[in-house]
C-alpha positions in Angstrom: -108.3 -82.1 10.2 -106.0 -83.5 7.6 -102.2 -82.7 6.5 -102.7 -81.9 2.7 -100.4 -81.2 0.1 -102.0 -79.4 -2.9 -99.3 -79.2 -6.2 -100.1 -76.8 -9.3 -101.9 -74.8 -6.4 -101.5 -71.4 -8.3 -103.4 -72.6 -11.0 -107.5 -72.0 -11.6 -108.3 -75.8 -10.0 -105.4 -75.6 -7.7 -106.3 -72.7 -6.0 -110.1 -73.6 -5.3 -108.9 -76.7 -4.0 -106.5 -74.9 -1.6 -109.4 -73.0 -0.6 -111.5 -75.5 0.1 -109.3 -77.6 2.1 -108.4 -74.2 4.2 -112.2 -73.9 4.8 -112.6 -77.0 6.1 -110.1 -76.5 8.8 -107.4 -78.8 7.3 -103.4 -78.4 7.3 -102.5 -77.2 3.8 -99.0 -76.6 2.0 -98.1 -76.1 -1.6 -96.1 -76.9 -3.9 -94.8 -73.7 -5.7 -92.9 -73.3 -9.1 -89.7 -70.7 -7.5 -91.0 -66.7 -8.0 -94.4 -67.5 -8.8 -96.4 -64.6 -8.6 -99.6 -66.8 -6.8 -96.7 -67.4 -3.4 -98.3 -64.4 -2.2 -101.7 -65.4 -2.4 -101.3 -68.8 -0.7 -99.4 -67.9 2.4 -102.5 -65.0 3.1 -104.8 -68.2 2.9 -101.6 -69.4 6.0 -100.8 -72.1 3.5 -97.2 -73.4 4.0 -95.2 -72.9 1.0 -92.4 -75.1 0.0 -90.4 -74.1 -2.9 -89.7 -76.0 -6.0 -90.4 -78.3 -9.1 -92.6 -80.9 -10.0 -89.8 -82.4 -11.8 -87.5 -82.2 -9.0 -88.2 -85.7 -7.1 -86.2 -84.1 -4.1 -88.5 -80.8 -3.8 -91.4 -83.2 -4.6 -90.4 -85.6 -1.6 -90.1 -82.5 0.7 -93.5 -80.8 0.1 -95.1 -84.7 0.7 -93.6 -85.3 3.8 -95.8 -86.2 6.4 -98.8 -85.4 4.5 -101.9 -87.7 4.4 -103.7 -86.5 1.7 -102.5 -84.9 -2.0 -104.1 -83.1 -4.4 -102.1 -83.2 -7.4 -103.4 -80.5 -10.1 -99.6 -79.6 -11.3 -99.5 -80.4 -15.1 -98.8 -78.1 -18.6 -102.4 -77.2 -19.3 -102.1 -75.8 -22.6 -102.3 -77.7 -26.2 -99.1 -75.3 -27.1 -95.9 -76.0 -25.1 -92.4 -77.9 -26.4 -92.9 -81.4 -26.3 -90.4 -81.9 -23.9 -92.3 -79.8 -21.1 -94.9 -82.2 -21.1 -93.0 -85.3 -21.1 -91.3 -84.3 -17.8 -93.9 -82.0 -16.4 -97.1 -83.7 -16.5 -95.4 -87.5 -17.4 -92.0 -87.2 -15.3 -94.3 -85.1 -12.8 -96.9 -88.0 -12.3 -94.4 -90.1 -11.4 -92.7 -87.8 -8.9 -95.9 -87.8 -7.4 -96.2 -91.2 -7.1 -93.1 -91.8 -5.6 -93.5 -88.9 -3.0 -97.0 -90.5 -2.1 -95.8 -93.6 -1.6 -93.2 -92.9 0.5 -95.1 -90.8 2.7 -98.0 -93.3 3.4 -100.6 -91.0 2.2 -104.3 -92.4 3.0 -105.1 -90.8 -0.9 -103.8 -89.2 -4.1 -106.0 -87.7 -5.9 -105.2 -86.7 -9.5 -107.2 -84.7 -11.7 -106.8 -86.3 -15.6 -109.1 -84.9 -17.8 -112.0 -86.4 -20.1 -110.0 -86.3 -23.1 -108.4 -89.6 -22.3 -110.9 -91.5 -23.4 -110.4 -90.5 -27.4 -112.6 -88.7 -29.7 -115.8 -90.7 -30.8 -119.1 -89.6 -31.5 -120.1 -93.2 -31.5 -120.6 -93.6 -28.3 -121.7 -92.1 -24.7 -118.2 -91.8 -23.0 -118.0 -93.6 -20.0 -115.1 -94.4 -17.2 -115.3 -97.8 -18.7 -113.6 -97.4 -22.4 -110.1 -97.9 -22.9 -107.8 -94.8 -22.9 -107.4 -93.7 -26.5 -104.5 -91.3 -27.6 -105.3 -88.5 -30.2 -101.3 -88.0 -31.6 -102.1 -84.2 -29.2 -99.6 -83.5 -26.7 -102.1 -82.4 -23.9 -104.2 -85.9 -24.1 -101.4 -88.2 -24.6 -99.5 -87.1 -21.8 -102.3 -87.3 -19.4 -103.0 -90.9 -20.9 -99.3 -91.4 -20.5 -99.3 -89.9 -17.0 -102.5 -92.0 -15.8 -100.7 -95.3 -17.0 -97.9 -94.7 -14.6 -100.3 -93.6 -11.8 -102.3 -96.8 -12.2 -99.3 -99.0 -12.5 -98.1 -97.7 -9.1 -101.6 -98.4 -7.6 -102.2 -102.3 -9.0 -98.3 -103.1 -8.0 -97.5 -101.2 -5.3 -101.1 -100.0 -3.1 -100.9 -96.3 -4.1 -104.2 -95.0 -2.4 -105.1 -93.5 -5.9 -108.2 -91.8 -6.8 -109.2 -89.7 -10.3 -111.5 -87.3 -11.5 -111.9 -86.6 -15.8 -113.3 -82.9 -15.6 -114.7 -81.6 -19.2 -114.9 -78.1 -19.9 -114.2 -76.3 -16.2 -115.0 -73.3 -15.9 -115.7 -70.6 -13.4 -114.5 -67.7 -11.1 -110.1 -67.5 -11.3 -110.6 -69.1 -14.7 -107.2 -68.9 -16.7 -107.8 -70.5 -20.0 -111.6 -71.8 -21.1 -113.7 -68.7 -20.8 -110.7 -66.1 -21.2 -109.7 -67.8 -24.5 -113.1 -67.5 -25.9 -114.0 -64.1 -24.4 -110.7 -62.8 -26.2 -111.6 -64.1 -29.4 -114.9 -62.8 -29.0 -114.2 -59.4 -28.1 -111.5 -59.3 -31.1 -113.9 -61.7 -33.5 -110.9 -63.6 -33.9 -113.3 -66.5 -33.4 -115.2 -68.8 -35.9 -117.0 -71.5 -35.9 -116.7 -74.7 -37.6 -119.4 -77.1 -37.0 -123.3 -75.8 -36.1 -124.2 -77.4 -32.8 -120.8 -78.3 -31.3 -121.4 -79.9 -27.8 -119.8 -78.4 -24.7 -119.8 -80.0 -21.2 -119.6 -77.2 -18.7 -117.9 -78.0 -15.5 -118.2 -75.2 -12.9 -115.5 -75.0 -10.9 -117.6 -75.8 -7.4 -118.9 -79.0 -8.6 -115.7 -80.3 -9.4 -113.8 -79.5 -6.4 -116.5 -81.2 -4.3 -115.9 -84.3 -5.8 -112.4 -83.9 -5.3 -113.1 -83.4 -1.9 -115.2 -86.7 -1.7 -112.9 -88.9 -3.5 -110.2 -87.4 -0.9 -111.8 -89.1 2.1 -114.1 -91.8 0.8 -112.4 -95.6 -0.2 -114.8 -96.3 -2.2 -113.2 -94.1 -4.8 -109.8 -95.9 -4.0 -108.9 -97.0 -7.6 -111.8 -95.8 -9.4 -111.3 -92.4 -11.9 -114.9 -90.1 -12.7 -116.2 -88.5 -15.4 -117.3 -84.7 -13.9 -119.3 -81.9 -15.8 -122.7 -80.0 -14.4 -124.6 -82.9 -15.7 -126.0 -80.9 -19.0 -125.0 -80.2 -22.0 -124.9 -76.7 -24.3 -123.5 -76.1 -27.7 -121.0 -73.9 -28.3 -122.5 -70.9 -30.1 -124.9 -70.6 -27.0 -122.1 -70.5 -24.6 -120.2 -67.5 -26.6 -123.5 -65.9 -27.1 -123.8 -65.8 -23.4 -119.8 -64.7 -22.8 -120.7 -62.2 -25.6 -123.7 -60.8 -24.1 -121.7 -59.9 -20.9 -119.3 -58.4 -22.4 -121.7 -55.7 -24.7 -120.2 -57.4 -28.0 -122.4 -59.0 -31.0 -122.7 -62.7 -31.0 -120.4 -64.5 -33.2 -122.2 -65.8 -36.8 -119.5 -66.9 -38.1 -119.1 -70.3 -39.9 -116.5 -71.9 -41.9 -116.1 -75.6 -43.1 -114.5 -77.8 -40.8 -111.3 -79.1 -43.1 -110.6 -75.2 -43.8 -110.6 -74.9 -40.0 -108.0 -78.0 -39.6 -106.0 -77.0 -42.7 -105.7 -73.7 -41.1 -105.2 -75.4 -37.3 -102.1 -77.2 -39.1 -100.5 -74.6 -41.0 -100.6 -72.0 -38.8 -99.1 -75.3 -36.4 -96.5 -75.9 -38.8 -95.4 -71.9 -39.6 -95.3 -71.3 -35.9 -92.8 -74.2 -35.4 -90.5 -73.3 -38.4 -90.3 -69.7 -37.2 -89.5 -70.5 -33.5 -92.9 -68.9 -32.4 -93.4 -69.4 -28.7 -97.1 -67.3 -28.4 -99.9 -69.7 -29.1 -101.2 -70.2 -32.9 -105.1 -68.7 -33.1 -105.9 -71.9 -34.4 -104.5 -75.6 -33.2 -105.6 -78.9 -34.4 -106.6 -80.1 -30.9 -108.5 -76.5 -30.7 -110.6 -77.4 -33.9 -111.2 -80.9 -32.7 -112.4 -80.0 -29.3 -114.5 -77.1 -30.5 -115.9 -78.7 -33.1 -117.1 -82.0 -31.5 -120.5 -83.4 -30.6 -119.0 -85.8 -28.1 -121.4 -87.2 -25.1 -120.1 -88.2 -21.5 -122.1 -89.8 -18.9 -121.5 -88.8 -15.0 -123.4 -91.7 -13.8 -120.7 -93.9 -12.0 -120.0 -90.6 -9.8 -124.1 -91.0 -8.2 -124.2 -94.8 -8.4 -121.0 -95.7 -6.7 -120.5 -92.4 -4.3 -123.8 -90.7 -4.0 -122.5 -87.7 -5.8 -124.2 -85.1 -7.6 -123.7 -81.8 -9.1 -124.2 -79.3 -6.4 -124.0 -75.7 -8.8 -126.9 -75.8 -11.5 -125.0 -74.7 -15.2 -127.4 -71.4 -15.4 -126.3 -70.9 -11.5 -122.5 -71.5 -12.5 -122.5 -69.6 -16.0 -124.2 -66.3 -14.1 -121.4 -66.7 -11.2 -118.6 -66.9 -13.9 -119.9 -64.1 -16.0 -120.5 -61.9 -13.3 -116.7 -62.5 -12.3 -115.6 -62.2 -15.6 -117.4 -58.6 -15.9 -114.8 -57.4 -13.1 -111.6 -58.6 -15.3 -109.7 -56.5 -18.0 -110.9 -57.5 -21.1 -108.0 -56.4 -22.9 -105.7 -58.5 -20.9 -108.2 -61.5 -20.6 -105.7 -63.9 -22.8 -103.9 -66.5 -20.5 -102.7 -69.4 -23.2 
């Protein structure tokens, strides 16, 4: 049994890895953004709640205290917020974290990045060895920001860290991935702009159980890993499948990609002249990452830790659609 603190815990990955943590008999308590709606939920689960901000190094310090373990999943996880709420939420946030962690004499922080730090060639099979790249995209830059600071605290001062770079999760409780595209779908809002765009589906399952691996074994001490369902799709077979579910037609719709990124950046560039707070239907890191054929290798997870994925993608894509079925497909927009 272990004292865990889990932060972003109302979010999609947050709350499976509260739930996982609660089923394996250890001590959990939360972080929790003041009035969030998700309070309710955790403290049924007879998760401690403590109150407050990720950018509050005070709250932050509290909800760390004596614990051994931390799961931090607290970050802004859309490609459309003010700058400034990344900088101090997932930058000013990250180190928060690390200073909490540090101070409490955890035995592991374990941060969930994301596989976009590693840039955007096609080149290459993406790997936890390539430098981090920035893209000039809020979202990636701020994790790459975010991960410097983390490993700077690890190489100078000890910090127990440990990483995972998850690609496109998905799964029951998802907020953005499969709700965005579901949406556009049912609305055929979307498009496409490049035949046989690669996606890397990462059902939700597989992930958290390398979370929970990294959480106890040293051997990921220091180490960050790459995490999908270890097989590819592209993405007009993953909306044909969301589409299918839902009782719509398949999307067959195909523009260039430049239209798509001249559209991603005006509609980017309207929205921020007019003060426009609700999400653009197109964004330049949108068009990018849905119109990619990048490639990512899982293999240091199995060679160094033993780890593979547990949840097959056909087994995870039936779960998820079967879930998303139950929702409100008029109210399936999140972000």
């Amino acid at each position: 049994m272990k004292k865990v603190l889990v932060t972003g815990a109302t979010g999609f990955i947050g709350r499976h890895v509260v739930r996982a943590n609660v089923e394996k008999g250890n001590v959990v308590r939360a972080l929790v953004l003041p009035g969030d709606e998700g309070e309710g939920m955790l403290k049924k689960l007879g998760v401690e709640v403590v109150s407050g901000d990720i950018r509050d190094y005070d709250a932050v310090g509290r909800a760390a205290a004596g614990r051994e373990i931390i799961f931090h999943c607290a970050a802004v996880v859309t490609d459309w917020a003010p700058a400034r709420l990344f900088r101090e939420v997932t930058v000013g946030g990250a180190e928060n974290i690390c200073r909490a962690a540090l101070e409490a004499g955890v035995s592991r922080l374990v941060d969930i990045s994301t596989c976009d730090v590693f840039g955007t060639s096609e080149s290459v099979v993406m790997d936890e060895t390539l430098p981090l790249q920035y893209w000039g995209e809020p979202y990636p830059d701020a994790k790459i920001d975010a991960e410097k600071i983390m490993r700077k605290y690890h190489e100078e001062k000890g910090l127990p860290l440990a990483m995972v770079y998850p690609l496109w999760v998905y799964g029951e409780g998802d907020q953005t991935f499969v709700p965005l595209l579901a949406d556009a779908i049912v609305k055929k809002d979307l498009i496409f702009w490049r035949q046989g765009a690669i996606v890397w589906p990462t059902y939700i399952d597989n992930l958290v159980d390398l979370l929970m691996l990294i959480s106890q074994d040293d051997r990921a001490i220091g180490n960050g890993y790459l995490v999908h369902d270890g097989e590819s799709t592209t993405l007009e077979e993953f909306c044909a499948g969301i589409a299918s579910t839902l009782g719509v037609p398949p999307i067959k719709t195909y523009i260039p990609y430049w239209s798509a990124m001249t559209a991603a950046r005006a509609m980017e560039l309207t929205w921020k002249l007019l003060g426009i707070k609700m999400r653009p239907l197109l964004t330049t890191y949108t068009v990018t990452n849905l119109g990619s054929r990048f490639r990512f290798s899982i293999d240091k997870a199995e060679r160094e830790l033993g780890w593979k994925p547990r949840i097959s993608y056909a087994e995870g894509f039936a779960r998820t659609m079967q879930w998303l079925k139950t929702l409100d497909v008029a109210a399936l927009k999140q972000k």
